[in-house]
DSSP file (Angstrom, degrees, kcal/mol; ACC not computed):
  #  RESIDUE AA STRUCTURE BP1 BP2  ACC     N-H-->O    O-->H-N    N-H-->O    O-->H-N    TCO  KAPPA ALPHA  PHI   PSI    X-CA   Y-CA   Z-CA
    1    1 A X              0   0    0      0, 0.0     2,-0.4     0, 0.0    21,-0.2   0.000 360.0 360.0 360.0 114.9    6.1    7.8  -16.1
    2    2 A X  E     -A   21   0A   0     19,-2.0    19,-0.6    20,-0.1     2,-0.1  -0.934 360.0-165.6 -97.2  92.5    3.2    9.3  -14.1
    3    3 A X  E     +A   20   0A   0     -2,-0.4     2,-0.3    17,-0.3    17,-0.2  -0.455  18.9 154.4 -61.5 152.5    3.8   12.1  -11.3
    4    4 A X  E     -A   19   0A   0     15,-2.5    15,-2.8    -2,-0.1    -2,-0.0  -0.947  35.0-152.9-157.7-169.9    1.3   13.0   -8.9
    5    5 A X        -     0   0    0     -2,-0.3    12,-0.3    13,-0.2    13,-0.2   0.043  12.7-159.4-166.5  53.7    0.9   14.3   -5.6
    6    6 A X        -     0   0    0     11,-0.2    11,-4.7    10,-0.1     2,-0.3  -0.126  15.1-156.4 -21.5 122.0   -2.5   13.3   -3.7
    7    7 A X  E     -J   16   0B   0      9,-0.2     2,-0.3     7,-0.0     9,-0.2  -0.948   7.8-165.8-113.9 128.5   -3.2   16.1   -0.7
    8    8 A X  E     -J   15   0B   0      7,-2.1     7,-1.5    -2,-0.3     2,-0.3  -0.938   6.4-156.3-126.4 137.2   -5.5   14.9    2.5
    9    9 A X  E     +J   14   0B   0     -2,-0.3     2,-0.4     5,-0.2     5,-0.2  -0.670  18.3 171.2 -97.1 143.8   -6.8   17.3    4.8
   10   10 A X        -     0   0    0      3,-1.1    -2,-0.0    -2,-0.3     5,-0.0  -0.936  48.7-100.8-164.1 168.8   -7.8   15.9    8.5
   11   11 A X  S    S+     0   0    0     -2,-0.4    -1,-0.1     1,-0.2     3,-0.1   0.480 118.1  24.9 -73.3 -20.5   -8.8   17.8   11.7
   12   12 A X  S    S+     0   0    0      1,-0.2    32,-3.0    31,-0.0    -1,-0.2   0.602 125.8  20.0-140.0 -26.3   -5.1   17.6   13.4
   13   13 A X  E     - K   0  43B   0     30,-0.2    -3,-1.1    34,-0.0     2,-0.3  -0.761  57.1-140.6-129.9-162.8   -2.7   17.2   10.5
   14   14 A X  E     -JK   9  42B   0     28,-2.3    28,-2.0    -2,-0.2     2,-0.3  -0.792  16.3-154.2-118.0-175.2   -2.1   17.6    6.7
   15   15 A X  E     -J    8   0B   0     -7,-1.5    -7,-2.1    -2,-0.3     2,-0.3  -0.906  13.9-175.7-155.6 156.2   -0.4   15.4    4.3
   16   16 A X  E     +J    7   0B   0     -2,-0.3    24,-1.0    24,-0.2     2,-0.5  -0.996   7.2 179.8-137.7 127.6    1.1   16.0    1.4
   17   17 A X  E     - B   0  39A   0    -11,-4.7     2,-0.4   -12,-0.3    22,-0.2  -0.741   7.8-172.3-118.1 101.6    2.6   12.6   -0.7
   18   18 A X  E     + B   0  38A   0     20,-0.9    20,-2.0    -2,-0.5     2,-0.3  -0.645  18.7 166.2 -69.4 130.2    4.3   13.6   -4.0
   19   19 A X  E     -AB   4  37A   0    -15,-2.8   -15,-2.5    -2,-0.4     2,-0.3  -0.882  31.1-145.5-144.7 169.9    5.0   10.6   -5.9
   20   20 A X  E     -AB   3  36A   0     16,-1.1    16,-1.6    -2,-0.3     2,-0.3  -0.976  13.7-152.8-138.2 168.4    6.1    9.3   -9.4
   21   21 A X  E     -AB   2  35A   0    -19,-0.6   -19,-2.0    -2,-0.3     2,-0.2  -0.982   2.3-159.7-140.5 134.9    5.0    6.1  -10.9
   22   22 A X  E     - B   0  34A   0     12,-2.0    12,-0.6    -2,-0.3     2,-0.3  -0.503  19.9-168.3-101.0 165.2    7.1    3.9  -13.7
   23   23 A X  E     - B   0  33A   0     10,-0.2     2,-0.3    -2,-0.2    10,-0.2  -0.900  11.1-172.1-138.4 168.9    4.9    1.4  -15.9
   24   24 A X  E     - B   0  32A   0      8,-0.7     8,-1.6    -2,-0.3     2,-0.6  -0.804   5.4-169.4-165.7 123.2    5.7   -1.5  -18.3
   25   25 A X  E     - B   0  31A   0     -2,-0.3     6,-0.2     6,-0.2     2,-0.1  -0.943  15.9-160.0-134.6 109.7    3.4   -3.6  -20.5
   26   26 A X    >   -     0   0    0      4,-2.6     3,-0.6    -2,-0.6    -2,-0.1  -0.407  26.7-111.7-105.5 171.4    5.0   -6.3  -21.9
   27   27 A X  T 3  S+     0   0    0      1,-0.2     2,-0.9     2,-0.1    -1,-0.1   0.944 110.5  57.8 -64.3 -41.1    3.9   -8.5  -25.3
   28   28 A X  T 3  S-     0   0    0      1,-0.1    -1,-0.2    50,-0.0    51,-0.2   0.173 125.6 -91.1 -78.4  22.6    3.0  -11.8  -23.1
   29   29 A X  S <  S+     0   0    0     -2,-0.9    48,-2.3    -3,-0.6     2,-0.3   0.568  81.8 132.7  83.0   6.2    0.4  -10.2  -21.0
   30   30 A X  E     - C   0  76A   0     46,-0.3    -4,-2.6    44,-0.1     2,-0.4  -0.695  29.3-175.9 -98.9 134.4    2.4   -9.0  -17.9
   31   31 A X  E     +BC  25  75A   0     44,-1.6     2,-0.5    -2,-0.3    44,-0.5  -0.966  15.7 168.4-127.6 142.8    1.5   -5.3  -16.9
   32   32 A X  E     -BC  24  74A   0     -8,-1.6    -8,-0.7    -2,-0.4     2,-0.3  -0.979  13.3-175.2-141.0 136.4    3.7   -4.4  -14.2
   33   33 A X  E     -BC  23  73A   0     40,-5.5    40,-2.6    -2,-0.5     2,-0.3  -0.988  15.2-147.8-151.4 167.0    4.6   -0.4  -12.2
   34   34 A X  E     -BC  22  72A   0    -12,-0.6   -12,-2.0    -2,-0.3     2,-0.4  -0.914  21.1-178.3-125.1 122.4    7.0    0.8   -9.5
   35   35 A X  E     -BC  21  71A   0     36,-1.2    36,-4.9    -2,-0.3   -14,-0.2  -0.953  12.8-174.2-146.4 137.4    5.8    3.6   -7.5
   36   36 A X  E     -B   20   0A   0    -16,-1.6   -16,-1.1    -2,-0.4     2,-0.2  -0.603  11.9-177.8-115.9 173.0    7.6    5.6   -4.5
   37   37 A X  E     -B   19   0A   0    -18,-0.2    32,-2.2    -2,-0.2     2,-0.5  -0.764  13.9-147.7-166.5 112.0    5.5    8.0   -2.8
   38   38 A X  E     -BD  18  68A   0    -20,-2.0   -20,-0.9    30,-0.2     2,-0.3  -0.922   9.8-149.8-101.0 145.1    6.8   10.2    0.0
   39   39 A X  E     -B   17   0A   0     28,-3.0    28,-0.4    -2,-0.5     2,-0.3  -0.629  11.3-171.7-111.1 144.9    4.6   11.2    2.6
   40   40 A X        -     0   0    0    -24,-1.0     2,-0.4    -2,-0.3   -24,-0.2  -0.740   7.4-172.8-133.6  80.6    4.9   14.5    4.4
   41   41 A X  B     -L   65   0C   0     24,-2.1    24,-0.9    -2,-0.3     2,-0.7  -0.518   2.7-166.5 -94.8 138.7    2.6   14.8    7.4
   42   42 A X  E     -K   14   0B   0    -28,-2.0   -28,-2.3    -2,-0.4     2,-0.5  -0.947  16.2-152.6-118.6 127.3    2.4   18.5    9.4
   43   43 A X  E     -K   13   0B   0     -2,-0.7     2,-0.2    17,-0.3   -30,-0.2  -0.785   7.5-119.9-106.8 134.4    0.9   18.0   12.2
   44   44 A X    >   -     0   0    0    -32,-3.0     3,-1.9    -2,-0.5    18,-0.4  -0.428  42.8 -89.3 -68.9 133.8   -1.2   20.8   14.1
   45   45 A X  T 3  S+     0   0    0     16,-0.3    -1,-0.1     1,-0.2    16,-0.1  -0.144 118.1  39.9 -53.2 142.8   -0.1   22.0   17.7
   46   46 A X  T 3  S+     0   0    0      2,-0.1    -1,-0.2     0, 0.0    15,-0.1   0.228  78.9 127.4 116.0 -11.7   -1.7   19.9   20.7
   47   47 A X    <   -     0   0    0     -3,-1.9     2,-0.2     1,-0.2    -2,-0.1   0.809  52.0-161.4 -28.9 -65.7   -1.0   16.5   18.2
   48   48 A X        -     0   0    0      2,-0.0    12,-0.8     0, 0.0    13,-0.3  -0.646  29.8 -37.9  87.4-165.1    1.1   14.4   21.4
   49   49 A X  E     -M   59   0D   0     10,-0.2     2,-0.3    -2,-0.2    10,-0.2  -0.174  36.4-157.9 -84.2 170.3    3.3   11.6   20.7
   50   50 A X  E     -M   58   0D   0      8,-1.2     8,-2.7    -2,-0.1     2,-0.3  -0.903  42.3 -94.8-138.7 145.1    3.9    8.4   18.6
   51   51 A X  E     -M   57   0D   0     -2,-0.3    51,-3.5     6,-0.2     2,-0.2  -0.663  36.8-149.5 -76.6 135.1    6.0    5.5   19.5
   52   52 A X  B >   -N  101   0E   0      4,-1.0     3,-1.5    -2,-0.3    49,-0.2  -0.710  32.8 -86.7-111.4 152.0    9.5    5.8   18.0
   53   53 A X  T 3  S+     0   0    0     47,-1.3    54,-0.2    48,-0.2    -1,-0.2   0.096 112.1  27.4 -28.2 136.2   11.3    2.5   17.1
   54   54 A X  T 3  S-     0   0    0     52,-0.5    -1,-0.2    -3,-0.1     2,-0.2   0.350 128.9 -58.7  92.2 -37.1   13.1    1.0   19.5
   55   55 A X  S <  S+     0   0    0     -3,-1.5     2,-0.2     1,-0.1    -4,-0.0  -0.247  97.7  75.9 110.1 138.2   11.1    2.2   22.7
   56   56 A X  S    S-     0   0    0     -2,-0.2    -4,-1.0     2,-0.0     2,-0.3  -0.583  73.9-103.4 112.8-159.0   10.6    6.0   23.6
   57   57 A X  E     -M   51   0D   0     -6,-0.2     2,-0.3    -2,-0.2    -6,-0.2  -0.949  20.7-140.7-147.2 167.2    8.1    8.5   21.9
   58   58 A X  E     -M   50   0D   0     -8,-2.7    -8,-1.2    -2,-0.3    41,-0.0  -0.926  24.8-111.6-145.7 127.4    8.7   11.1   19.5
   59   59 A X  E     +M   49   0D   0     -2,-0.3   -10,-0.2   -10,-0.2     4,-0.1   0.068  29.4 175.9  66.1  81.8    7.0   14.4   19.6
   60   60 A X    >   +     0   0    0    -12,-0.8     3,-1.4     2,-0.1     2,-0.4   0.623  40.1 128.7-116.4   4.8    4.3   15.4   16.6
   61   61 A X  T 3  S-     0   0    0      1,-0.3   -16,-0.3   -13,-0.3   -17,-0.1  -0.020  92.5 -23.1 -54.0  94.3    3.3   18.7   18.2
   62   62 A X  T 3  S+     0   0    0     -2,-0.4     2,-0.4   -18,-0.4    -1,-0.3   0.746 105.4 129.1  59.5  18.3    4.0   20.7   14.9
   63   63 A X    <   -     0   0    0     -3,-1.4    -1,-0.2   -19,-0.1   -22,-0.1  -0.954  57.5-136.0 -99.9  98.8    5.8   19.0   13.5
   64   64 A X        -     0   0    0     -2,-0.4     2,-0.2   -21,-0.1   -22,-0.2  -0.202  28.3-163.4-105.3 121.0    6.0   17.3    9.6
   65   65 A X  B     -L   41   0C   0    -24,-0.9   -24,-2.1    -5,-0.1     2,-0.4  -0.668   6.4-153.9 -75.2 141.0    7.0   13.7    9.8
   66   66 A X        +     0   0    0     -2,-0.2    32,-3.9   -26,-0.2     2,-0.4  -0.860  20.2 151.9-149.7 113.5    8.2   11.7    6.6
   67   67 A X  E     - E   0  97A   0    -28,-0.4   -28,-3.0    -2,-0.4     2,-0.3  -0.906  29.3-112.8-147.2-161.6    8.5    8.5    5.2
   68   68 A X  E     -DE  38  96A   0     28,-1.3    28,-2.6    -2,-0.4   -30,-0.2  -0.697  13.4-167.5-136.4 131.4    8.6    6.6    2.3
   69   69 A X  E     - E   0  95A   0    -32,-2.2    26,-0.2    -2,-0.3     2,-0.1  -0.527   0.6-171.5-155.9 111.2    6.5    4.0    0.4
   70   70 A X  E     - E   0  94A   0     24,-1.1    24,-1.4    -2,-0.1     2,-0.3  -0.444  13.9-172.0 -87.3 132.6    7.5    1.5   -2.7
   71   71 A X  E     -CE  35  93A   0    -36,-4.9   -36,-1.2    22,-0.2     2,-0.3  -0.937   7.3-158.5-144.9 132.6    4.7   -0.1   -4.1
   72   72 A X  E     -C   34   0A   0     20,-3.0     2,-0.4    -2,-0.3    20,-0.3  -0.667  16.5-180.0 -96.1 158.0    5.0   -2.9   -6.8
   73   73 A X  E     +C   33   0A   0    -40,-2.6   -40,-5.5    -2,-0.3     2,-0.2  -0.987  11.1 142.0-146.2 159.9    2.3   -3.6   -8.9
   74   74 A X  E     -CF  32  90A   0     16,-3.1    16,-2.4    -2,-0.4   -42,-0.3  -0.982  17.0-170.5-172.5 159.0    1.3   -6.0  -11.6
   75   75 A X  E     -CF  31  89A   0    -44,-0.5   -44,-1.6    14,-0.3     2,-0.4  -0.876  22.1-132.0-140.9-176.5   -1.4   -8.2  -13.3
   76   76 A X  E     -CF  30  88A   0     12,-1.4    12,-0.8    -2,-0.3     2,-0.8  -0.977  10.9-151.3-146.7 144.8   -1.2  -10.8  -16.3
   77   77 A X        -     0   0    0    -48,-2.3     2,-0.6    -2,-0.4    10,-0.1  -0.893  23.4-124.5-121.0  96.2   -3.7  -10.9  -19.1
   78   78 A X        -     0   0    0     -2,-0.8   -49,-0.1     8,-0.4     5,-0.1  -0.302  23.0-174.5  -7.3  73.6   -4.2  -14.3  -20.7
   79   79 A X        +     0   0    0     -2,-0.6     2,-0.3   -51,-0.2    -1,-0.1   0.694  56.4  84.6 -88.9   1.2   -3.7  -14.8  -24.0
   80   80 A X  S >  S-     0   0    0      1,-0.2     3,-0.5     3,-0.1     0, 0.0  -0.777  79.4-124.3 -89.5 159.0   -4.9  -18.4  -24.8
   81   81 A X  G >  S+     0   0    0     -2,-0.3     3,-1.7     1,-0.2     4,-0.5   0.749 106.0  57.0  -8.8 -71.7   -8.6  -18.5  -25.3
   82   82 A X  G 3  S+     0   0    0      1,-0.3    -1,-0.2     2,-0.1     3,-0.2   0.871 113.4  45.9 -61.1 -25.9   -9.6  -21.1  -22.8
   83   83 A X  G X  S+     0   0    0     -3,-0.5     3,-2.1     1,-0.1    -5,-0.3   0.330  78.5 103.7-113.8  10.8   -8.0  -18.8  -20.2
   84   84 A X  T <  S+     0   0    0     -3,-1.7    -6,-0.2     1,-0.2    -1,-0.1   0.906  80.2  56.6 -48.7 -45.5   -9.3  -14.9  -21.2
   85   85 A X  T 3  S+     0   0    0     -4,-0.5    35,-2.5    -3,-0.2    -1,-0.2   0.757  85.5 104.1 -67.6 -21.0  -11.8  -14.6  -18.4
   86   86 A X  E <   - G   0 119A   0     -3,-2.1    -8,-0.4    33,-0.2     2,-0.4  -0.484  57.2-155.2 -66.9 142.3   -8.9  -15.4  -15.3
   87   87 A X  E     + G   0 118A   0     31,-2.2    31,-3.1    -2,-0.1     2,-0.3  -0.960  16.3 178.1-105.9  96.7   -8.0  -12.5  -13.7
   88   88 A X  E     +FG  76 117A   0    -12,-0.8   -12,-1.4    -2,-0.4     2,-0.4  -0.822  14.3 144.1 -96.5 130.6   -4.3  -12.5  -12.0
   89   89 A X  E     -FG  75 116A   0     27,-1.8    27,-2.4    -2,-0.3     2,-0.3  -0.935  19.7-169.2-167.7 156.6   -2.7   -9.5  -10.1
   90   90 A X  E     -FG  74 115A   0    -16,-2.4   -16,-3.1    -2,-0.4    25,-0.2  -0.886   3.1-166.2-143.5 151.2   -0.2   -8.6   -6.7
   91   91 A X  E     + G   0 114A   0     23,-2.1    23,-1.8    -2,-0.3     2,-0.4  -0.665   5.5 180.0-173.6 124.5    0.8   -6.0   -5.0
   92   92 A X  E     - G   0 113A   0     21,-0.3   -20,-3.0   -20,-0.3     2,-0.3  -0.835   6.0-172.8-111.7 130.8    3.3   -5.6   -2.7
   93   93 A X  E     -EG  71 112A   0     19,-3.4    19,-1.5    -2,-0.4     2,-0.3  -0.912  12.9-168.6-130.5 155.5    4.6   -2.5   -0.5
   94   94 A X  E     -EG  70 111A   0    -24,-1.4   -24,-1.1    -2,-0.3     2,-0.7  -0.986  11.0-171.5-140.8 137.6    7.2   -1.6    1.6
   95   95 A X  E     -E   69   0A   0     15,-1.5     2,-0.5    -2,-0.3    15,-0.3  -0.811   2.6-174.2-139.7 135.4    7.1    1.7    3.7
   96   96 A X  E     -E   68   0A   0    -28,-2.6   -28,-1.3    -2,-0.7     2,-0.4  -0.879  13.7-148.4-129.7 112.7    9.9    3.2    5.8
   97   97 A X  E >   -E   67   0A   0     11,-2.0     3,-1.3    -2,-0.5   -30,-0.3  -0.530   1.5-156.1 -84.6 127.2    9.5    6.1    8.0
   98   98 A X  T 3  S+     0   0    0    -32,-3.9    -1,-0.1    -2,-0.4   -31,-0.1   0.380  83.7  67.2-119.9  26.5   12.4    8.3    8.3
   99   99 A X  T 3  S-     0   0    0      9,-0.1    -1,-0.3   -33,-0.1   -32,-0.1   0.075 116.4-103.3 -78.7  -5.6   11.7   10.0   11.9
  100  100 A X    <   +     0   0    0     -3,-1.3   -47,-1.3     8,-0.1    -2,-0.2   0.878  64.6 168.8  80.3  19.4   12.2    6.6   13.6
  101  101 A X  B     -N   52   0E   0     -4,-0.2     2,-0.6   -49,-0.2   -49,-0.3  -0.447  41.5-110.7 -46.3 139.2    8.1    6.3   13.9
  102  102 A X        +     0   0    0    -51,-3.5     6,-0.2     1,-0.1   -51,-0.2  -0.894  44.2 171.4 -94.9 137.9    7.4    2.7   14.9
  103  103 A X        -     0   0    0      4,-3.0     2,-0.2    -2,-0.6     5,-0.2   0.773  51.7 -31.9 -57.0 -77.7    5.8    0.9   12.3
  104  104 A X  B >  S+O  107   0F   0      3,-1.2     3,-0.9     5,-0.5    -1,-0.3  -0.933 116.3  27.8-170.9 148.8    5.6   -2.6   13.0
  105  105 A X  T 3  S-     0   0    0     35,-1.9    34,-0.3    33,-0.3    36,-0.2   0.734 121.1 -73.3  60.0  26.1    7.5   -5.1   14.7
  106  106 A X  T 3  S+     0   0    0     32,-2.6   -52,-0.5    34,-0.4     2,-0.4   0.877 116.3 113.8  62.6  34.2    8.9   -2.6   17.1
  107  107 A X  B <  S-O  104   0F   0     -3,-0.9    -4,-3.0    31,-0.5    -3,-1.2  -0.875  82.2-122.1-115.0 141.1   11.2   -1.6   13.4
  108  108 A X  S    S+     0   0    0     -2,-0.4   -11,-2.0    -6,-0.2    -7,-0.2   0.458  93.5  82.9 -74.9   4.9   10.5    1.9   11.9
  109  109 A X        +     0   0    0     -5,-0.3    -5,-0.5   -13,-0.2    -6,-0.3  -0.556  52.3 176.8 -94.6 159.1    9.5   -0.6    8.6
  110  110 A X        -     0   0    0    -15,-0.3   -15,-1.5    -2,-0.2     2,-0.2  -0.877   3.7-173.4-146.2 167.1    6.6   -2.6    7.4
  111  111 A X  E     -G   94   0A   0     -2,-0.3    23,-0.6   -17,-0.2   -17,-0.2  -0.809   1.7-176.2-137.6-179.9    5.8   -4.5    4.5
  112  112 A X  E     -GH  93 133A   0    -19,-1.5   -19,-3.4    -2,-0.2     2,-0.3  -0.718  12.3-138.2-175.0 154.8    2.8   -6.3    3.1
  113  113 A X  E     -GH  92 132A   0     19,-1.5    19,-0.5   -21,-0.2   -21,-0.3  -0.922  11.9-164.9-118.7 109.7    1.7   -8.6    0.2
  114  114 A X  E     +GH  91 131A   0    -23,-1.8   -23,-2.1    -2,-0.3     2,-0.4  -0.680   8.7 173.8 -78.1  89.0   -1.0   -8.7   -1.8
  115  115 A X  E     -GH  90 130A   0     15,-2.1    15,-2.3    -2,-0.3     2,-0.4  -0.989   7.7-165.4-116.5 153.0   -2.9  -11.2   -4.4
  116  116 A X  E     -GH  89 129A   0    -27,-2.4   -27,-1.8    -2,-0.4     2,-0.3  -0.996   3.2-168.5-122.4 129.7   -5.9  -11.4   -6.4
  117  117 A X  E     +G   88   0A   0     11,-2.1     2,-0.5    -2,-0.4    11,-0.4  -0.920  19.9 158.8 -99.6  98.0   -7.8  -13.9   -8.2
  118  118 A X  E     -G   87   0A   0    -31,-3.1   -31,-2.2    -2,-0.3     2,-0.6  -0.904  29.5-154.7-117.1 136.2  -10.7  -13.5  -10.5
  119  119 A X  E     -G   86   0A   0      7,-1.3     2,-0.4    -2,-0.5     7,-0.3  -0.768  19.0-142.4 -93.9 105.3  -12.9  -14.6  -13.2
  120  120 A X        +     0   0    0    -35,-2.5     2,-0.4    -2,-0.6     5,-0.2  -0.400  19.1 174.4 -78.7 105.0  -15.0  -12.3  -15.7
  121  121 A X  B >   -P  124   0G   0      3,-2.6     3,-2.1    -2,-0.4     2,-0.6  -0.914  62.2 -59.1-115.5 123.7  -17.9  -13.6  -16.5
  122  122 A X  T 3  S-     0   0    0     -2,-0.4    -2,-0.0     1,-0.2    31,-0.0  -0.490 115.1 -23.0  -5.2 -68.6  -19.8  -10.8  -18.6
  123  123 A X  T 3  S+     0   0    0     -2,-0.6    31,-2.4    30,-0.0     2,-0.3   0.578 126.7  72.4-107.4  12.8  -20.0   -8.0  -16.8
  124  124 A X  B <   -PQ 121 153G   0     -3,-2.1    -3,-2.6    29,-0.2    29,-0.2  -0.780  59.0-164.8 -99.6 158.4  -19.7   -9.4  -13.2
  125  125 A X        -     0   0    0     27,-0.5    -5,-0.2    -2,-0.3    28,-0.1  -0.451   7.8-152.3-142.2  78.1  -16.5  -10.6  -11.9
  126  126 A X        -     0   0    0     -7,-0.3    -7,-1.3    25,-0.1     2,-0.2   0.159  27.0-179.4 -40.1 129.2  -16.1  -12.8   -8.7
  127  127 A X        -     0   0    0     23,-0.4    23,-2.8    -9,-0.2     2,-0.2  -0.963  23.9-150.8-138.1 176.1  -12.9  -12.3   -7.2
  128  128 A X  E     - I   0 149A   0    -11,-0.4   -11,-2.1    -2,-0.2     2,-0.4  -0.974  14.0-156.5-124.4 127.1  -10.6  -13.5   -4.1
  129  129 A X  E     -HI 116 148A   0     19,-3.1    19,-1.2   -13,-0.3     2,-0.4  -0.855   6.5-162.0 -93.2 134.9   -7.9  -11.6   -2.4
  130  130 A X  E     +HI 115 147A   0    -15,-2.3   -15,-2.1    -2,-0.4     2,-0.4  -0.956  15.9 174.9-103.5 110.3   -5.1  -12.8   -0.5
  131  131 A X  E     -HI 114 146A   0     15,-1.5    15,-2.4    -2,-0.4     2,-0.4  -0.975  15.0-164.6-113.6 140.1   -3.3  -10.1    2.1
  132  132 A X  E     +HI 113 145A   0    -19,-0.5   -19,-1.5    -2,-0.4     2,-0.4  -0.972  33.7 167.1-121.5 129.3   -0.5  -10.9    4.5
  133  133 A X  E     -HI 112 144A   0     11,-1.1    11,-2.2    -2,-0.4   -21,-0.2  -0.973  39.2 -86.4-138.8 129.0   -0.5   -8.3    6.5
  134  134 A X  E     - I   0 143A   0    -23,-0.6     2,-0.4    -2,-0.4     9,-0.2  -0.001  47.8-170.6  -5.7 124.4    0.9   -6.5   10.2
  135  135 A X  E     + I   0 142A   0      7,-2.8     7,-0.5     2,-0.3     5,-0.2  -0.943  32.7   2.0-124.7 162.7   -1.2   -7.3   12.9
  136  136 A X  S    S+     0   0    0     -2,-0.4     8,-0.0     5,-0.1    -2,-0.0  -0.190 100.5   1.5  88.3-177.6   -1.5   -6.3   16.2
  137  137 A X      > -     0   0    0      1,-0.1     5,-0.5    -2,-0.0   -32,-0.3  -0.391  64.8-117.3 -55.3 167.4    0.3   -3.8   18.1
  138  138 A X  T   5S+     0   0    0      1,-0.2   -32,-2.6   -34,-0.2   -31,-0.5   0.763 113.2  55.7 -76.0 -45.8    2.9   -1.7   16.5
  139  139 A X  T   5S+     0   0    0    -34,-0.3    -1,-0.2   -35,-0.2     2,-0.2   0.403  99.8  88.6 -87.7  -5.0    5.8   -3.3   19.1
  140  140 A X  T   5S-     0   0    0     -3,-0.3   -35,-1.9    -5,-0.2   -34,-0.4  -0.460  79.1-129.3-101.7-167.9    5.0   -6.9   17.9
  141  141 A X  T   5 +     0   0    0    -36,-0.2     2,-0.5    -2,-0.2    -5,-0.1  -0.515  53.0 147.2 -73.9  43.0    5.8   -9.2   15.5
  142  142 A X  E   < +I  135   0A   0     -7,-0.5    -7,-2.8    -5,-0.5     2,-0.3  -0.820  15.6 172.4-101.7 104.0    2.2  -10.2   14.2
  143  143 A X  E     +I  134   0A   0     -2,-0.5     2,-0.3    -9,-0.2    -9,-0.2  -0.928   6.2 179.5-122.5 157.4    1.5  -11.1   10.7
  144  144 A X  E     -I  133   0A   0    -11,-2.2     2,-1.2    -2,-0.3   -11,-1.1  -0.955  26.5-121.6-136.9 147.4   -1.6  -12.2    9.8
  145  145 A X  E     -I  132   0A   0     -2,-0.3     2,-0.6   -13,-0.2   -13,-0.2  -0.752  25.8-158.3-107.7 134.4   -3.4  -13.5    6.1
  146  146 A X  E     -I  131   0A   0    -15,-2.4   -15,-1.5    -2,-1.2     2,-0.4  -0.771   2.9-157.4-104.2 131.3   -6.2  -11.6    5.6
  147  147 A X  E     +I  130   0A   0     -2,-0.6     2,-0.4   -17,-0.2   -17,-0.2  -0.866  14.0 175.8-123.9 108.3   -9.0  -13.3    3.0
  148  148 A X  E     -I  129   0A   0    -19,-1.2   -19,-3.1    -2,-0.4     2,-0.5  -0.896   8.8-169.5-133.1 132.4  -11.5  -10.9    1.1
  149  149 A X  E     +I  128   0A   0     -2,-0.4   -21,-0.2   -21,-0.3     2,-0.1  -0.973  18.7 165.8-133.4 124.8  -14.3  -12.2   -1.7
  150  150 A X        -     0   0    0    -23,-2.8     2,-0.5    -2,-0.5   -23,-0.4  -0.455  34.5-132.7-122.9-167.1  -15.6   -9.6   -3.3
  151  151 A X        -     0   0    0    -25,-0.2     2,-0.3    -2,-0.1   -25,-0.1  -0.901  22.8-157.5-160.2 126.0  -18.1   -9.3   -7.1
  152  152 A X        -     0   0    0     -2,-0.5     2,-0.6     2,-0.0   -27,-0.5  -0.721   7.7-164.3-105.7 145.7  -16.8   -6.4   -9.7
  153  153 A X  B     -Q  124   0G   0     -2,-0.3     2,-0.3   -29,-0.2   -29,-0.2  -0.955   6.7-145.9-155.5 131.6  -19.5   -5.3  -11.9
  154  154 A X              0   0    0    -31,-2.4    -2,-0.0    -2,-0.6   -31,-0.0  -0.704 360.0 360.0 -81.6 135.1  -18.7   -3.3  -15.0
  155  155 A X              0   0    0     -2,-0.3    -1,-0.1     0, 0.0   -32,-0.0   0.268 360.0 360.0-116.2 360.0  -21.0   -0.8  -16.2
């Protein structure tokens, strides 16, 4: 079990997310954790609105906003031989704001999912990522797959 509590400063609000995070490493290579995080934003006078759910606006003028976000995470570690160098791992979130902010899909919710594929070849490691992800405005229904190739280098 890891708590923590990441603080961000920015010009019109603060946040504050206090979180805890659960972990699991199982014999067969599967590494897996659960992690909530609530988010606490205070917003500084002169802020304006946000779009609330539904249609309307809501208000940030000094006012601390709050929502919620579960995020799973997980990889799998090879153990035959032929297969050491693949690199598998996801991560999936779901975040729920609990002023009625809209999110996504005109819903105070969003989700998105995550995978990555890689191979380690000594210390560099080509990978691909897979997102499906919100797109768009806030008020549609827009999901989109997002494709990112990247190179990891170990020192």
């Amino acid at each position: 079990i890891q708590p923590g509590m990441p603080i961000t400063f920015a010009e019109t609000k603060t946040t504050y997310k206090p979180q805890f995070r659960v972990g699991y490493k199982a014999d067969f290579g599967l590494t897996t954790a659960l992690r909530y995080r609530h988010e606490l934003q205070t917003f500084e006078t002169g802020t304006g609105t946000t779009s609330a759910a539904g249609g309307g606006s809501i208000v940030r003028d000094g006012k601390t906003l709050q929502q919620g976000k579960v995020t799973l995470t997980g990889s799998y570690k090879f153990s035959d031989e032929a297969w050491k160098n693949l690199k598998l791992s996801y991560e999936a979130n779901y975040n729920v704001n609990y002023d009625d902010v809209r999110l996504a899909n005109d819903k105070n919710w969003e989700w998105d999912l995550g995978l990555k594929v890689g191979y380690k070849m000594g210390d560099f490691t080509p990978y691909m990522e897979f997102w499906s992800s919100d797109y768009g405005s806030s008020a549609e229904n827009e999901r989109q797959l997002k494709t990112r190739f990247g190179l990891k280098y170990s020192f």
